[in-house]
C-alpha positions in Angstrom: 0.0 0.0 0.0 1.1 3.4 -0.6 1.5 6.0 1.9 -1.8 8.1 0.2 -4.1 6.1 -0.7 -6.8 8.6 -1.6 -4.3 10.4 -3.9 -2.7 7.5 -5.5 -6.1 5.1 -5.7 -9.6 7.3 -4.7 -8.8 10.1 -6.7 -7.1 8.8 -9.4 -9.7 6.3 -10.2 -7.7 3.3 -9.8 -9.2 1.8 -7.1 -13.6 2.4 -8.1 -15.6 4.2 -4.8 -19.0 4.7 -4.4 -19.8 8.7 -4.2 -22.2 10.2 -1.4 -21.0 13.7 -1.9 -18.8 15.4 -4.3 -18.0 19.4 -4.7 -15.2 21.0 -6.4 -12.9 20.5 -3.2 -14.0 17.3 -1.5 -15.2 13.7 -1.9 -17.3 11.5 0.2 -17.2 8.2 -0.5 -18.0 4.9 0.5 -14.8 3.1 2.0 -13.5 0.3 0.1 -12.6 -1.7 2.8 -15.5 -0.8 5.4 -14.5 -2.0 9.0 -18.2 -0.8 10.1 -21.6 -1.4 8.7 -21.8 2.1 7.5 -18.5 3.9 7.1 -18.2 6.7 4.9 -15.0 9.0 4.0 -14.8 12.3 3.9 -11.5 13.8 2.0 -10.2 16.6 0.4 -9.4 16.6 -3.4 -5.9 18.5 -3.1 -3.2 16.5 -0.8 -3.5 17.9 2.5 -1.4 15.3 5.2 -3.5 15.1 8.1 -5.6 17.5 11.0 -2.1 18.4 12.4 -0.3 19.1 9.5 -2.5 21.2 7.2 0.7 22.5 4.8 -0.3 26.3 4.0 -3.8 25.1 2.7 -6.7 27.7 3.1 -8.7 27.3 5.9 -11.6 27.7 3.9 -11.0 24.1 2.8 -10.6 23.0 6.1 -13.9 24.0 6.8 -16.0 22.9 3.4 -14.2 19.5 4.3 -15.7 19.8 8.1 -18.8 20.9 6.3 -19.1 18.3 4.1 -18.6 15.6 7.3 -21.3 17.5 9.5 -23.9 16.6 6.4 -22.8 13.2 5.6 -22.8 12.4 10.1 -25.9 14.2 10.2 -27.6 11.8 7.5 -26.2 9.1 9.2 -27.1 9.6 12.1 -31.0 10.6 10.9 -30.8 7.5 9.4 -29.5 5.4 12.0 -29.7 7.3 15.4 -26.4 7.9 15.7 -22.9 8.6 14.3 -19.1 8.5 14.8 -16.6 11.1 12.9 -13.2 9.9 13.4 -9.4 10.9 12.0 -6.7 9.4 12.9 -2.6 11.2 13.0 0.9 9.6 13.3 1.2 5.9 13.6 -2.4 5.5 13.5 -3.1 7.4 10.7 -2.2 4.4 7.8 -2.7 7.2 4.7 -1.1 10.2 4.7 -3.6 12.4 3.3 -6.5 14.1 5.6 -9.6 12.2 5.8 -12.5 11.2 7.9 -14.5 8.2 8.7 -17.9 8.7 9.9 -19.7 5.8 10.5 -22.3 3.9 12.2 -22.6 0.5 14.3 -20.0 -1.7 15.8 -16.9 -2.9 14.0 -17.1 -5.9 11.8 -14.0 -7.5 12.2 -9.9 -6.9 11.7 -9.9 -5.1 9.1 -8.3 -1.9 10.4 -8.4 -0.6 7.0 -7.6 3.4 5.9 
């Protein structure tokens, strides 16, 4: 695996994904490797490397990305009476490339996926 996946496979259209929300500047997306019943990501289109490292970008992306998560979590959790938004940095965070999972339910398995 590469260190960006959503780069080098999501965006690219390598690897196929299932859109729930695309603007000019971010992507929501059904993950490819879901490790709970509903897990959705939430990335931006340019490279940014994660919530502590946001490289010079305009906060104004920062926040249509944190937009974008509030209405995909707020589907969810209209849907499914609840909702978890999660990131993850360092060592836990597998691809170097900003993203969010929000999801529903409890995990499915080992799959720690991206």
């Amino acid at each position: 695996m590469t260190s960006d996946f959503y780069c080098d496979e999501a965006l690219s259209g390598k690897t196929p994904i299932t859109k729930v929300i695309e603007t000019d500047e971010v992507l929501a997306f059904q993950h490819t490797r879901p490790f709970w019943p509903v897990h959705i990501v939430v990335i931006p289109k340019k490279h940014i490397p994660s919530l502590t490292d946001l490289a010079g970008h305009p906060i104004e992306l920062v926040h249509e990305v944190l937009d974008v998560v509030r209405i995909v979590a707020a589907d969810i959790e209209k849907e499914h009476g609840s909702a978890r938004v999660l990131t993850n940095l360092g060592e836990y965070q597998d691809s170097k490339h900003l993203h969010f999972h929000v999801v529903h339910g409890e995990p499915m398995g080992s799959n720690t996926g991206i």
